[in-house]
C-alpha positions in Angstrom: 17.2 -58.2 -58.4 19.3 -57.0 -61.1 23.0 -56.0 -60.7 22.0 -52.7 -61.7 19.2 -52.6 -59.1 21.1 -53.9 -56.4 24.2 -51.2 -56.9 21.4 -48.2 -57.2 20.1 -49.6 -53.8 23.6 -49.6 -52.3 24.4 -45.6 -53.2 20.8 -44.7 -51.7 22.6 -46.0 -48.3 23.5 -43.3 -45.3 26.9 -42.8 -45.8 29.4 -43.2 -42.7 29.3 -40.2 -40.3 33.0 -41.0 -40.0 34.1 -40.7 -43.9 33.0 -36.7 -43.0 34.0 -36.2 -40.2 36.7 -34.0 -41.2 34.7 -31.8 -43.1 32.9 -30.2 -40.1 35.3 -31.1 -37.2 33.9 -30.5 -33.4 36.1 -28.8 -31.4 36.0 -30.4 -27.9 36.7 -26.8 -25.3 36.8 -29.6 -22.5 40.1 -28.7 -21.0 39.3 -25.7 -21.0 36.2 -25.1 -18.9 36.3 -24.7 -15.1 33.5 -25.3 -12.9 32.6 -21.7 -11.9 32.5 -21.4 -7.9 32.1 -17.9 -6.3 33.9 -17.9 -3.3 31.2 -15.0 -2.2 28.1 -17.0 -2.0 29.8 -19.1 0.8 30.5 -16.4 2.8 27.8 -15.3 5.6 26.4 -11.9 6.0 27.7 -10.2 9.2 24.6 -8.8 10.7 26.7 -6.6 13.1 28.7 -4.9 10.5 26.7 -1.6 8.8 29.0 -1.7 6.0 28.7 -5.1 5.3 24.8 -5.2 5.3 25.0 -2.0 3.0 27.5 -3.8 0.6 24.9 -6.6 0.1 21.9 -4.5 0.2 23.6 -2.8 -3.0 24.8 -6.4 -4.5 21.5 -7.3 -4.2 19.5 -3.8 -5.3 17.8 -3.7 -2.5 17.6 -1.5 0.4 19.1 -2.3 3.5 15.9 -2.9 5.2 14.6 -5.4 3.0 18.0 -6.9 3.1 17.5 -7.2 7.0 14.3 -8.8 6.2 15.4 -11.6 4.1 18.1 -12.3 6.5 15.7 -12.9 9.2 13.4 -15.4 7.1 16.2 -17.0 5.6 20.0 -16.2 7.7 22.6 -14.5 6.3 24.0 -16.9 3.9 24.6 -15.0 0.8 24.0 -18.0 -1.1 20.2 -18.6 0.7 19.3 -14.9 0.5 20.1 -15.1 -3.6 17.7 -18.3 -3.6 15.8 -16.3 -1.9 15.5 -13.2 -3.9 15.9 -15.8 -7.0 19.0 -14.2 -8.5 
């Protein structure tokens, strides 16, 4: 191989990701992300309390009946009836 041919083969080469790097820079939003935890879905349903079942019936757009329902297949974890009701 020529010296011409080799230095044609050299600039056909993938440059360095590196060497442009700076050209499209990612921003790392790392620090600022928090794991999201909704203290509400560890909190059980009380079965006893009207208000309360009529709360999470309207949470869940559901009537209060079917609410009562899903509490009796699956106990009033708010997290199980949303598994549950697939929300």
């Amino acid at each position: 191989m020529t010296n011409e041919q080799n230095n044609h083969h050299k600039s056909d080469e993938v440059p360095d990701p590196e060497e442009f790097r700076y050209l499209n820079p990612i921003e790392d939003d790392s620090d600022n992300l928090e794991p999201f935890d909704d203290e509400k879905e560890h909190r059980q349903i009380n079965t006893d309390d009207p208000e309360d079942i009529t709360y999470w019936a309207n949470q869940f757009q559901i009537s209060a009946q079917e609410l009562k329902l899903a509490m009796t297949i699956n106990g009033n974890s708010v997290r199980d009836i949303k598994r549950f009701l697939s929300i």
